[in-house]
C-alpha positions in Angstrom: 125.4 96.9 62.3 126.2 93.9 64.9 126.2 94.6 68.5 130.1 95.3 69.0 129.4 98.3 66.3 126.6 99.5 67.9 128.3 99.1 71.6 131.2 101.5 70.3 128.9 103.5 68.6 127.6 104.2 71.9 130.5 104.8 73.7 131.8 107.1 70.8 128.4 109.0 70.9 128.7 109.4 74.5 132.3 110.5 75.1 131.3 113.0 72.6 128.2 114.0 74.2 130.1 114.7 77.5 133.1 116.8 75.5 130.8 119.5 73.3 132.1 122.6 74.5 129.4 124.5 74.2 126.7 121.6 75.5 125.5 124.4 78.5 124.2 127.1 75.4 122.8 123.4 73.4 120.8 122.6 76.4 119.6 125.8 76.7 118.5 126.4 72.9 117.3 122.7 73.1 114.8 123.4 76.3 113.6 126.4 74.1 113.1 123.9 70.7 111.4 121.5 74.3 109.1 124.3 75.2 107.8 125.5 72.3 107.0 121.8 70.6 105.1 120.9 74.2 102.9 124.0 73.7 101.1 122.3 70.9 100.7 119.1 72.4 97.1 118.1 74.1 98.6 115.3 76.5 98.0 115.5 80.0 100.9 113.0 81.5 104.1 112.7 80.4 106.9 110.2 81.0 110.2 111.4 80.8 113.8 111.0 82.8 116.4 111.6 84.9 119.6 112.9 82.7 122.8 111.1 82.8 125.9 110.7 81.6 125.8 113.9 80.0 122.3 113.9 78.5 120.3 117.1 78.0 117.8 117.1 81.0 114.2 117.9 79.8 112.4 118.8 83.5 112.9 122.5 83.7 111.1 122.4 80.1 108.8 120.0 81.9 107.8 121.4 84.5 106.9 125.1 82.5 104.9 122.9 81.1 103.3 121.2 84.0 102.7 124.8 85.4 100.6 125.6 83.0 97.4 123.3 83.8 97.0 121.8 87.0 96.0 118.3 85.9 99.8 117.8 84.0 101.7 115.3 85.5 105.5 114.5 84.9 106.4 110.7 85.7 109.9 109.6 86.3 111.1 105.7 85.1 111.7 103.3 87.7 112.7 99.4 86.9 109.7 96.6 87.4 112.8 93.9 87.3 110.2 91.1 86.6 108.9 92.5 83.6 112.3 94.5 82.7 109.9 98.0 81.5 109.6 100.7 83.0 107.1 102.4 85.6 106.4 105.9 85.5 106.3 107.6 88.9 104.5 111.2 89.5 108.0 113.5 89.8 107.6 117.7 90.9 110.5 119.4 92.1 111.3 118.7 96.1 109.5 115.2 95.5 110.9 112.6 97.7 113.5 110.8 95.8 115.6 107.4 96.2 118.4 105.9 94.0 117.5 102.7 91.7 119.8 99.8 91.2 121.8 101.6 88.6 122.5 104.6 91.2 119.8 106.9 89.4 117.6 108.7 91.2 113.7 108.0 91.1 110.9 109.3 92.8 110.0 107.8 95.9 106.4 106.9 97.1 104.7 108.7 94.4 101.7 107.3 92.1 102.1 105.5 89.4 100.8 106.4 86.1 100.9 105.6 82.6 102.2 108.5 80.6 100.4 109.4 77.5 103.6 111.1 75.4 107.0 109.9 76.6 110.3 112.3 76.6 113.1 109.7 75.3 116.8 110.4 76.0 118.8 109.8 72.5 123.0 108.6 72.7 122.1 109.0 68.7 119.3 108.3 66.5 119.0 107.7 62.6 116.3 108.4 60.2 112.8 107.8 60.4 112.8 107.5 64.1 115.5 105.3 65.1 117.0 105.3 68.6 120.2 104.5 69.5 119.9 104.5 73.2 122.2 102.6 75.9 121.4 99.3 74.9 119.3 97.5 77.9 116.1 97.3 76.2 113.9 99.2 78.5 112.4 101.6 76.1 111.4 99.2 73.7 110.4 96.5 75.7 108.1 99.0 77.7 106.8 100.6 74.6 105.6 96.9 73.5 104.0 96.8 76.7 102.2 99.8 76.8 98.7 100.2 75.9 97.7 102.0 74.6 100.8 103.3 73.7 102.0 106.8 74.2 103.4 108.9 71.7 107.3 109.0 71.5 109.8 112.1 71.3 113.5 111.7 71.4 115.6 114.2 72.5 119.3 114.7 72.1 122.1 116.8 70.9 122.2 117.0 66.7 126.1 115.5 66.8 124.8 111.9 67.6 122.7 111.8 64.0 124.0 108.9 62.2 122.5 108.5 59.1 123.7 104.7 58.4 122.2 103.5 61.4 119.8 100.3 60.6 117.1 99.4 62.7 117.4 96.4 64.7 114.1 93.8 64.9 113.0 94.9 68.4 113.7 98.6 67.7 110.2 100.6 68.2 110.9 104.0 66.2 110.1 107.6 67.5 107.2 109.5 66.6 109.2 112.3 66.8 113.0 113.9 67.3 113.8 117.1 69.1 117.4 118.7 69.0 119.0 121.8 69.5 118.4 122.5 65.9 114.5 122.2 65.8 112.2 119.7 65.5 114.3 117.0 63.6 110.5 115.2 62.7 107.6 114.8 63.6 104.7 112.2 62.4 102.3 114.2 63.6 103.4 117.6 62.9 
């Protein structure tokens, strides 16, 4: 798939993300399918983000989790422009928070950590742990750079499975995909 495909891909994924009519009852079965695969998991820091552009938000699943042992932490990304990764930054509901160059917001002041399991946001994924995200490289490129490096879950709604999709040289696949549906895999599980 060349990059025009995969650009319109995305912007077909997307405009069909934001149009599901019933995407408030898919976010709520999907922070169910969250909360129940995060009870089995032993990691102590997450990474995870702030939803846009329609994307199912993972922190209210997050932070049941983080209630439940005092030494969880949740980290929100924010953009190192010199290395083009991502930093994760301690987030809890009421933190202080500012907006990042591309007008999302990200926690302000708090420490930096590096998460040992990272929540990914999916516009559509493929077998065996492809990611189709929004195309700007972040994920992967901070996934390179992460050591060691965390264990990967996508989330996302079940319409942007696309079954064709090819991995691309730089793509770094997920360890495991969380829908609405269930637990789509898991390489651990």
């Amino acid at each position: 798939m060349d990059l025009n495909d995969r650009v319109a891909l995305r912007r077909k994924l997307i405009a069909q993300r934001l149009d599901l009519p019933n995407r408030l009852e898919l976010a709520a079965d999907l922070q169910q399918v969250l909360r129940v695969w995060l009870a089995r998991r032993q990691e102590l820091t997450i990474g995870a983000y702030w939803p846009i552009k329609g994307e199912f938000d993972p922190l209210p699943a997050l932070y049941r989790w983080s209630e439940a042992d005092p030494r969880r932490r949740i980290g929100l990304p924010v953009v190192d422009r010199e290395q083009g990764t991502l930093k994760f930054h301690v987030w809890y509901p009421g933190c202080p928070m500012e907006e990042d160059a591309y007008d999302i917001p990200k926690p302000k002041g708090t420490e930096v950590f590096e998460p040992q399991l990272l929540i990914v946001p999916c516009v559509g994924y493929g077998p065996e742990g492809l990611r189709l995200g929004y195309g700007g490289g972040f994920m992967d490129r901070t996934l390179a750079a992460l050591k060691p490096r965390p264990a990967t879950a996508g989330v996302g709604y079940a319409h942007g499975f696309q079954p064709l999709l090819k991995a691309e040289p730089h793509d770094v696949p997920l360890d495991a995909m969380i829908t609405e549906e269930g637990v789509v895999w898991d390489a651990h599980g």
